[in-house]
C-alpha positions, -999 to 999 in steps of 0.1 A, spaced: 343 -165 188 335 -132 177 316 -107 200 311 -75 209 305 -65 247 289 -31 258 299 -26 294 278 -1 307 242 -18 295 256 -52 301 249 -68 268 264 -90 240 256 -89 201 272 -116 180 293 -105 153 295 -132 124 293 -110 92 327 -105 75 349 -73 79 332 -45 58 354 -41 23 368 -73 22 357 -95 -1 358 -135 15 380 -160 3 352 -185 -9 341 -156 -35 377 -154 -46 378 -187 -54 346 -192 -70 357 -163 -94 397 -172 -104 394 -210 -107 369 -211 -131 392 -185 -152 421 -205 -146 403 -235 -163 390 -218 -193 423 -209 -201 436 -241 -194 409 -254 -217 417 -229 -241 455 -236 -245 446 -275 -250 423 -266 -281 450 -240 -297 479 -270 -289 455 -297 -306 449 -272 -336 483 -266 -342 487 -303 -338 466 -311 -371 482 -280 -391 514 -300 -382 504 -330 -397 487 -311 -424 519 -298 -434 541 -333 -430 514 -352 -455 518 -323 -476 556 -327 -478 554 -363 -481 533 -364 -506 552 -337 -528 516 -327 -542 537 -301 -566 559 -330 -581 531 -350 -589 511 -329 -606 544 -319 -628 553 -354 -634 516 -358 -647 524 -339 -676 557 -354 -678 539 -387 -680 513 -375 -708 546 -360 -727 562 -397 -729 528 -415 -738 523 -386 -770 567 -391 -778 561 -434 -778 526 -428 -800 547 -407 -825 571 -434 -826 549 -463 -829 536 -440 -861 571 -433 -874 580 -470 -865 550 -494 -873 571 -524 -885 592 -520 -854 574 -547 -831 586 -526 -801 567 -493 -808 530 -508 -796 543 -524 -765 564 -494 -753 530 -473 -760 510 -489 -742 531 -492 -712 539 -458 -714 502 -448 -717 493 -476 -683 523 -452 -660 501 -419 -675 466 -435 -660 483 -446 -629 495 -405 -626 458 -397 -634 444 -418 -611 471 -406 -580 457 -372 -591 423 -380 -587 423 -396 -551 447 -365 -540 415 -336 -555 395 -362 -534 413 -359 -499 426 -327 -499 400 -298 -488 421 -267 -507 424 -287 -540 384 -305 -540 372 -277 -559 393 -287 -589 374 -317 -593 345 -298 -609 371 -276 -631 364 -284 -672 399 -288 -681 402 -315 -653 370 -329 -668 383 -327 -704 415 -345 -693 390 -372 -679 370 -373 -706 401 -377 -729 421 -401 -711 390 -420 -713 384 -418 -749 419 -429 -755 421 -458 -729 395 -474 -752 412 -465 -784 444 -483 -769 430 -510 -750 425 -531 -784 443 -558 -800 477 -548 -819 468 -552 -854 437 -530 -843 458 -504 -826 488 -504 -851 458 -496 -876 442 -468 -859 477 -450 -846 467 -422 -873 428 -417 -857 447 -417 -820 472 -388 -827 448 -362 -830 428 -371 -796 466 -371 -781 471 -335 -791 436 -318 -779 448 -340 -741 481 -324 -747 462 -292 -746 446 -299 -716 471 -309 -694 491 -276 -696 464 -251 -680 453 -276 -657 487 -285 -646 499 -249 -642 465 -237 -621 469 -269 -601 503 -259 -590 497 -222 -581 468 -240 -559 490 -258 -543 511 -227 -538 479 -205 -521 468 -235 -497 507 -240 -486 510 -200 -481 472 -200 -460 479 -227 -442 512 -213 -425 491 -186 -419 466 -201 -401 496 -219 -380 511 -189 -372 478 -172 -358 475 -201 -339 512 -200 -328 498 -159 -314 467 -172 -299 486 -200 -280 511 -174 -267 487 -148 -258 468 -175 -240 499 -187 -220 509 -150 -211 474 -145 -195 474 -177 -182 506 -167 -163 493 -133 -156 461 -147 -141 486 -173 -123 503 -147 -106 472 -125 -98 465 -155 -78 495 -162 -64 493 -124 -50 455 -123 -37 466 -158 -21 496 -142 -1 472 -110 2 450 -132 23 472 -151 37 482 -120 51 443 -111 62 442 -141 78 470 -136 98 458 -100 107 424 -116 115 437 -138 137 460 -113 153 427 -89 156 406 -121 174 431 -124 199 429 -92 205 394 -90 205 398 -118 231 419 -107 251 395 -74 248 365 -94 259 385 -105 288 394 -78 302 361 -59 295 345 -90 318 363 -87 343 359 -46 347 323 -50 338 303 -41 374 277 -66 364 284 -105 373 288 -125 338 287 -161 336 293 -179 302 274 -218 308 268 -242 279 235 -247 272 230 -277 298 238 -255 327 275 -257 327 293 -227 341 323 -225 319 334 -187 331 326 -164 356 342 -127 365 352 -112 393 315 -90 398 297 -123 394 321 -135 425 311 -105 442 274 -108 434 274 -147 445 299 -146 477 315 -174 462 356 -174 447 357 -182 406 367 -220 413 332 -229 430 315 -210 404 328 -223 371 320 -261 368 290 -258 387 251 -256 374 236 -224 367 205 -234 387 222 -239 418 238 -207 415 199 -192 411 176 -214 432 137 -207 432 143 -181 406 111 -164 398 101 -131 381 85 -104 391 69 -76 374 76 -40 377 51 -35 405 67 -62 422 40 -89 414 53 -120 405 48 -134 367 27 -158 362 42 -163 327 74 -167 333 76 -196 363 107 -207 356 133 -181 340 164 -199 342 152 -230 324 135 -211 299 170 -195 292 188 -223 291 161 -237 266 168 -206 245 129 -197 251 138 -161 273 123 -135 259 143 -103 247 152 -75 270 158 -75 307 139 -96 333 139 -89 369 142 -120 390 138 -130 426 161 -157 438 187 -163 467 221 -162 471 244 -198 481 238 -185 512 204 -182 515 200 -145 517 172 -134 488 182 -112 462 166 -90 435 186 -97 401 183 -81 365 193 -103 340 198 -104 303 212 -131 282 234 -137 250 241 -161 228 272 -175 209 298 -197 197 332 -212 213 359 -212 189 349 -252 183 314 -242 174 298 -251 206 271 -229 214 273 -205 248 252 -185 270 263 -149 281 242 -145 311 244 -107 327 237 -101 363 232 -64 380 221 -63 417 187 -44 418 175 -52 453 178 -9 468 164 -1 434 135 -25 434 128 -12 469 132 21 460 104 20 433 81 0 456 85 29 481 80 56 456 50 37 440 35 35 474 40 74 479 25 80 448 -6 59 457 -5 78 488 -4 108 471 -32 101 448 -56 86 473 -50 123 489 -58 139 462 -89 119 455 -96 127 492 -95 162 486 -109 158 453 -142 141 474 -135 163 502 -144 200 477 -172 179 464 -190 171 491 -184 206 509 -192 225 476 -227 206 478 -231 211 517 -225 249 514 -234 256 478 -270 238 493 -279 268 522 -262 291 499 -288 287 472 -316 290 495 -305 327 508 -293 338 476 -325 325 455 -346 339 485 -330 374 485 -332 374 446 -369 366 452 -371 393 476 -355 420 451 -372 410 420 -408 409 436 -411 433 465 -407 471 468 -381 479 495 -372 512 511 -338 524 507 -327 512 543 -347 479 532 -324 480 500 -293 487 518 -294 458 540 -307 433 513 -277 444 495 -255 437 525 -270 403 530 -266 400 489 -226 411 493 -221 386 524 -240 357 503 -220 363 472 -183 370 488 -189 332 502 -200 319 473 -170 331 456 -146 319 482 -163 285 473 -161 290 431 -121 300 437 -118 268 456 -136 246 426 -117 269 403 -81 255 417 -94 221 414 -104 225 383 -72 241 371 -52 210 390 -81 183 379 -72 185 335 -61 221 333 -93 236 322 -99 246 290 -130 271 283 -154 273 254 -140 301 227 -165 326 223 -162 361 205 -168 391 230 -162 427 236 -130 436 254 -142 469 265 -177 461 274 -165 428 299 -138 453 311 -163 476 318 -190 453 332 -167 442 358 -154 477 365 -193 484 372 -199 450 390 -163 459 416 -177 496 417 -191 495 454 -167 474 469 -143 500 456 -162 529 469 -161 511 502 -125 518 504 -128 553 493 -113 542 461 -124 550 426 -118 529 396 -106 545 363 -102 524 327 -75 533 296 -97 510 267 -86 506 232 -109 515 198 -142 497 197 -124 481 164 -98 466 190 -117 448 211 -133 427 192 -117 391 202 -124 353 198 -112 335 230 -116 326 265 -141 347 280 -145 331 310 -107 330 321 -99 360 312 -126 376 333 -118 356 363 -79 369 362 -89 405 358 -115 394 389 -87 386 409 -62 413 398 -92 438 404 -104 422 439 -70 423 450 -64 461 443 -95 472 462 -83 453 490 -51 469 499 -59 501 484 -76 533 506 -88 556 497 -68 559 464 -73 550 428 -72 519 406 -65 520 369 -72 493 348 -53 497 309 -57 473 280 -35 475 250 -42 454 221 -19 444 189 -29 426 163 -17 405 136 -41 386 109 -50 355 131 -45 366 166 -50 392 194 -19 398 220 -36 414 248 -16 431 276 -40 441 307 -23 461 336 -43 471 370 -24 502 388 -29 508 426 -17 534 451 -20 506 480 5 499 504 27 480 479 46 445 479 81 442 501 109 434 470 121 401 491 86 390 486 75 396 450 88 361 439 64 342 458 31 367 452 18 341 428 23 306 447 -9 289 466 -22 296 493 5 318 500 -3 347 525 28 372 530 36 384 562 46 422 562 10 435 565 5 427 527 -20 401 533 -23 396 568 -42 432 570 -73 416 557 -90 379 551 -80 359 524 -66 322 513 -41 331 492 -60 311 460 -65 344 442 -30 350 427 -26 316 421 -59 310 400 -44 341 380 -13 324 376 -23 293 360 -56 311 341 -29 333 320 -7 297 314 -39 287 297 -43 319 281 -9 312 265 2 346 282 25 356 311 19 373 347 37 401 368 39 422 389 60 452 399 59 476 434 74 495 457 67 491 497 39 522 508 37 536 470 14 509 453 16 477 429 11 471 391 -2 439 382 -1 429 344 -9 399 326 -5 389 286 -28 369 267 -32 355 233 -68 353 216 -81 349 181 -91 373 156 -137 372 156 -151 356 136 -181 380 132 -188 409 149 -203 411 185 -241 418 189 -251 428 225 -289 421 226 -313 441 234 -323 424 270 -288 421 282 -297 449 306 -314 421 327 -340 393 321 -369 398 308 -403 373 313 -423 387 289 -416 369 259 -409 333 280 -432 304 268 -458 289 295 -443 258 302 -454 233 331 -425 223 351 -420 194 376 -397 205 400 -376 176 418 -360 187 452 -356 174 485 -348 205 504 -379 218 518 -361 256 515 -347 251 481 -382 238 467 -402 261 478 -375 293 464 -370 277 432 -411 269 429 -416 310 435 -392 319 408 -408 300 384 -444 312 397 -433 349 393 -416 336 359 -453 330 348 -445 291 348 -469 263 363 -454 241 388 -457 204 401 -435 197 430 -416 165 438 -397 155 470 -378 126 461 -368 106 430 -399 79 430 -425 112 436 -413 123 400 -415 86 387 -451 85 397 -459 125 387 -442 115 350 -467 87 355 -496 110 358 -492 141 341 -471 156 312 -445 183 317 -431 205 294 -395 206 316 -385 188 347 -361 204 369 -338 180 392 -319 183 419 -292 156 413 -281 145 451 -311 132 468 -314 102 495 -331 73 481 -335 73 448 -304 105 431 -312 124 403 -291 104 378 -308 74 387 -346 88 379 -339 106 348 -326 65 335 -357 51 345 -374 80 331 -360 78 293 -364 43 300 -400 48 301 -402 73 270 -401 106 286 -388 134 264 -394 162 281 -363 185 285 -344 171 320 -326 198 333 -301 188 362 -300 217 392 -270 213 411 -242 221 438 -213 198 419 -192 221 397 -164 199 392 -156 190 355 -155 152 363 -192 159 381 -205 176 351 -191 150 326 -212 124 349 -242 146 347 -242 152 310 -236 115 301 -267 102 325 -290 119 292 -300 155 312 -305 179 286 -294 209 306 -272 214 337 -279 245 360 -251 252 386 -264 264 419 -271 289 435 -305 296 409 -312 332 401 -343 343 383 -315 354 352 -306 318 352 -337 306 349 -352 324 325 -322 315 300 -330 278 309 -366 287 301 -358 301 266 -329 280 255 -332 250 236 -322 212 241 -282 209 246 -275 243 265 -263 250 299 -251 278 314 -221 262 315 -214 269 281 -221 296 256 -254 281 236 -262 279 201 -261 313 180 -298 326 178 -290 350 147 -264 358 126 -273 395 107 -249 391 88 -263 363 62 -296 380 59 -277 416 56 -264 399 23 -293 387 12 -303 422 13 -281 433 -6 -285 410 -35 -327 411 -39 -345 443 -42 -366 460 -10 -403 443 -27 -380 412 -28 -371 415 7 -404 424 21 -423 392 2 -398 368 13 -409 381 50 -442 377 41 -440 345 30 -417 333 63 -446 347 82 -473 330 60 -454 299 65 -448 300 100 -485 308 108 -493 280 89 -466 252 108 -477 267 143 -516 265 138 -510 227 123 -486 218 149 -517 228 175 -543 202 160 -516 179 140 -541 164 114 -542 124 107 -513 123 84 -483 142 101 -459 135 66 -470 170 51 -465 184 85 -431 170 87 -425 184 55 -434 218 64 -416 222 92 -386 207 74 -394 236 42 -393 267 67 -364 254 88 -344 255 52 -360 291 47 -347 299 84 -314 283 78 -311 308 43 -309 337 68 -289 324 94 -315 319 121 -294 291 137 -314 285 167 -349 278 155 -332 255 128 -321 235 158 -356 241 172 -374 232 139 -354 199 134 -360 185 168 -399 187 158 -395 173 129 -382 146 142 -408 143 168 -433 147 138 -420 116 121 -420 96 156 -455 108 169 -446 120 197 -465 152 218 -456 186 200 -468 208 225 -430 213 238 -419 220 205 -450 243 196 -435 267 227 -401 269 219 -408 274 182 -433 303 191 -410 316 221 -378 316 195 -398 331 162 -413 361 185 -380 369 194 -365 364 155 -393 382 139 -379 418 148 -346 410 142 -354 393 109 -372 430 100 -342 449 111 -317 429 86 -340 425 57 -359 461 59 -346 496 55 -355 520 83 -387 535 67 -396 498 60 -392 493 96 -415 517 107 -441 506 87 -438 463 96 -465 454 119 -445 421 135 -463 389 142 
């Protein structure tokens, strides 16, 4: 059994591959026997071979081929000496006999001959020689001569001589090539034997050196083996001693339950010594084992754990288990499981125990001070709401009222000096209130604002302006350091960044008397990016050194006469702190006890991405040019309704008033309205819940939600119940005339579409010549008189007036008049759906009188300009 134990994490990993760089035995075996076979196999065909060039050789000796062949012409020799005779000799009755017996031994030669050419493979080819043929052919002729009666053959001895002497000729060649034949095959064969004699030697010397190879890898892992066995013991004894250190209780049972081994943590864990553990069942050791989940549920998918493991069905990982000790006490156990294999193969379990009772407590307590901690923070998330409303609510109504006042009724300069005090008072709590929603905002998703491109300088000095009385208040005069106009050109933040410097700024004027404040702004830039670095000086009683670390926590108010000298929360500093985090940028501060502070903050913004056009009515608003629109106005407060119904009166709007959520249902009923304005908390029937059953009906008038919630998950709500608009109270007249002029899908929450870009139409300048410039103005004004005088009386057929308006909005688009493209689209599509266009007919007119001059500016030279009459 071959494992590896990890003490710390409590778990086992099998082990079963072989030891990395050695090969196993099986592969050496399946590679050296089959060698040692085919060279086995090899040595048996080289013996057999040099078996049957043995025997080759004996028949050859046996035989005495070279003899034979001599004694053939030997043979011929004696037939030709008893022919002469028998000529020499013819009364001698001997002389025919002896010829013809010596001629009968010559065949028997010839025919020996013959059957040796037939068997012998180096000799067959001199079958088909022509002097073997001749001597054939020869023999033959004179076997007939001969093989006649004696008185025939006695008289034809003269007509045999001659055939005797051309076989005499014959047999000489042949015989003497026949013999050095015999010579080459007896010289090729020993050659061939003694290759073969090589080959079988070099075969038996590989034999013996692949015999020994083997005889070494065998005693190479014989030794492995015993190493191997020496390293499992170890291992073993290893294991052993590794389970018993181990601080979590391990139990090795059998796969039926059977404890087989048990350490001494398990002993500790169980209250029971390691004889009463090991023999006994796993279950009894964990009765009513259940598991729980992390929040300390119970699982319903696990019901019984233990069987489950045993069954090999446990999933991976750690499982957290409830289940009691022998004695009865419950117990909160972690456990993870192994599996493996006894040295006889039978399988094991490796089950690992930790104690995690405390901890499982611990996490239930800390989960429950969590909740707690979150159910406070909804509380106080609730809590801002709900007061934001209840004193945003009175707050509108004296703010909208004193606006009222100031926009529509001369006052005398006492008169103005006291409706500015009441205006100070009004806005100082109001801001109290935004810091408040600020922090929660901050805490609720870390707030990030709407990138917009602005002037540096001009909100620096805007604010300088806006802080100027409270400053003078205190006898304290405000100076600025700005960069270059070029400098302060940035794309970022806008909103942050002013409230910081708010802060920074408010603070300064409230320790500071009669003494000055300094505001400086450095800028560096870089190709992409701005780094700003804004410092406000003072000459006010200064910060104590032991308390500068903590100047930026929460609601923290410094004792010392730093902030105790005058009202405040301590949100300020703290708002400043986390608005520069978002900024990517750093705060600080630096001061000296009685000789004043230095606040400084860092900030990162983006290079513009065009340059920054202050228009012309940024001075204040301006009603002149605002479309007559009729309004519904939805609000429950008698105070509030009857403010907000008097701004839009003076606003030149006409008002229908609504006191509850089903009033408006049944006014949308009755009438038409070019906007509906809508408080969103109202008893009965809220806001949210008429503007549904509003679209549900087919109202598309432009909903625009008026209310006291400024928290980002309230204005989320509100923009997902289908308002088009959101105004946060308190409502000024500036506020409302930008909701009166803007188009669908702004708030003033946000920064709005782009009404003009000069840049495009600059461009275009550029490129055409001043006639071209002048008829392609022409033309946008022939064309828009034309869409606005059909878009009054829409004829039958509204296609060609869907296609007009969709031809000018791409003339609009050419020269970068964003807005009314917006503006031009939405009436197209309410073209193509037949719905009312009078809506549309007074943004389009409101938008295009304002675009018209600004159109002549970018596409005219100043003498052209002088001469334009606008539409």
């Amino acid at each position: 059994m071959a494992v590896d134990c990890d003490q710390r994490r409590g778990t086992v990993t099998e082990d079963s591959s072989p030891p990395e760089g050695k090969a196993p035995r099986w592969l050496l075996g399946v590679v050296l026997l089959p060698l040692v076979l085919l060279g086995l196999g090899l040595l048996s065909v080289n013996a057999y071979q040099i078996s049957l060039r043995l025997d080759d050789a004996r028949v050859s000796q046996s035989d005495n081929t070279s003899w034979l062949f001599a004694q053939l012409e030997v043979e011929e020799l004696k037939a030709r000496v008893a022919l002469n005779r028998a000529i020499r000799f013819p009364d001698d009755p001997a002389s025919v006999p002896n010829l013809r017996q010596a001629f009968d031994i010559y065949l028997s030669r010839l025919k020996v001959i013959d059957g040796y050419l037939r068997q012998s493979e180096a000799l067959a080819p001199m079958r088909q020689d022509d002097k073997w043929r001749k001597i054939v052919r020869d023999s033959a002729d004179l076997t007939r001569q001969i093989d006649v009666p004696d008185p025939l053959l006695r008289a034809s001895l003269t007509r045999i001589e001659p055939m005797a002497d051309r076989l005499a000729q014959s047999m000489r060649p042949f015989v003497v090539e026949a013999l050095s034949q015999i010579v080459t095959a007896n010289t090729q064969r020993r050659s061939e034997l003694g290759a073969l004699m090589i080959r079988s030697a070099v075969l038996a010397m590989v034999l013996i050196v692949i015999l020994l190879g083997v005889s070494a890898i065998m005693m190479l892992l014989s030794q492995q083996l015993y190493n191997q066995r020496r390293a499992e013991w170890r291992t073993r004894s290893t294991l052993e001693k590794t389970l018993a250190a181990s601080l979590d209780g391990v139990i090795v049972a059998r796969p039926d339950g059977n404890v087989l081994r048990a350490n001494p943590a398990a002993e500790s864990l169980f209250g029971l010594p390691r004889h009463q553990i090991v023999g006994t069942d796993l279950k009894s050791l964990l009765p009513m084992a259940r598991s729980i989940r992390d929040d300390g549920g119970e699982d319903a998918e696990l019901p019984d754990p233990v069987g489950q493991m045993l069954r090999g069905e446990l999933p991976p990982g750690r499982i957290a288990l409830e289940t009691r000790r022998p004695d009865g006490t419950p117990v909160m156990l972690e456990l993870s499981v192994a599996q493996d294999r006894e040295s006889d193969g039978a399988p094991v379990l490796f089950a690992f125990l930790r104690d995690i009772s405390d901890l499982v407590r611990a996490e239930r307590d800390l989960r429950g001070a969590h909740d707690a901690a979150v159910d406070a923070a909804e509380a106080k998330s609730r809590f801002l709401a709900v007061m934001s409303h209840e004193m945003r609510t009175p707050l509108n109504g004296v703010i909208a009222a004193l606006d009222l006042l100031h926009q529509t009724t001369s006052l005398t300069p006492v008169q103005g000096r006291y409706l500015g005090i009441a205006e100070s008072g009004a806005q100082s709590a109001l801001d109290q209130i935004n810091n408040v929603l600020e922090l929660t905002r901050l805490d609720a998703e870390a707030l990030r604002s709407e990138e917009m491109t602005f002037d540096l300088n001009s909100v620096i000095e805007d604010l300088a302006e806006q802080m100027g009385p409270l400053a003078l208040r205190s006898g304290n005069r405000i100076e600025l350091d700005l960069p270059p106009e070029a400098l302060a050109q940035v794309l970022g933040p806008r909103r942050i960044f002013v409230q910081t410097l708010r802060n920074l700024l408010g603070n300064a004027t409230k320790f500071t008397r009669d003494g000055t404040i300094r505001i400086v702004l450095r800028v560096q830039v870089t190709d992409t990016a701005r780094l700003l670095r804004v410092e406000v000086h003072d000459t006010g009683i200064g910060i104590a050194a032991d308390k500068l670390g903590r100047i930026f926590d929460l609601f923290e108010t410094l004792d010392g006469g730093y902030d105790r000298r005058v009202e405040g929360t301590g949100l300020g500093l703290g708002i400043a702190r986390r608005s520069v985090e978002l900024m990517q940028g750093e705060i600080g501060v630096t001061s000296r006890e009685g000789t004043g502070s230095t606040f400084w903050f860092t900030a990162r913004m983006k290079a513009p991405r065009r340059t920054v056009i202050t228009p012309a009515a940024a001075a204040g608003p301006d009603a002149t040019d605002l479309p007559a629109l009729h309004v519904l106005l939805v609000e429950d407060h008698p105070t509030n309704r009857a403010v907000a119904r008097a701004m839009l009166e003076h606003l030149g709007q006409r008002v229908t008033e609504a006191d509850s959520g089903e009033a408006a249902l049944q006014a949308v009923r009755e009438d038409e309205f070019d906007l509906v304005l809508t408080d969103v908390s109202m008893p009965g029937m809220d806001g949210l819940s008429m503007v549904k059953q509003m679209r549900a009906k087919g109202v598309t008038s432009r909903i625009v939600a008026v209310t006291a919630h400024a928290l980002p998950e309230d204005l989320r709500r509100i923009r997902s119940a289908g308002l088009t608009d959101i105004l946060v109270k308190p409502i000024t007249i500036a506020r409302l005339t930008e909701i009166l002029r803007a188009g669908p899908g702004r708030d003033d929450t946000g920064t709005g579409s782009r009404s003009f870009d000069p840049r495009i139409a600059m461009e275009l300048r550029s490129l055409l010549t001043p006639e071209a410039c002048r008829a392609a103005l022409a033309q946008l004004d022939a064309e828009a008189e034309q869409l606005f005088s059909a878009l009054e009386t829409p004829p039958a057929s509204r296609t060609p007036l869907a296609e007009a308006a969709h031809r000018f909005s791409g003339a609009c688009a050419l020269l970068g008049a964003q807005r009314i493209c917006t503006h031009l689209t939405e009436a197209e599509a309410a073209i193509r759906a037949d719905a009312r266009l009078g809506v549309h007919l007074a943004r389009l007119t409101t938008e295009w009188s304002r675009l018209r001059p600004q159109l002549v500016s970018a596409l005219l030279a100043e003498t052209d300009q002088k001469t334009d009459n606008p539409s």
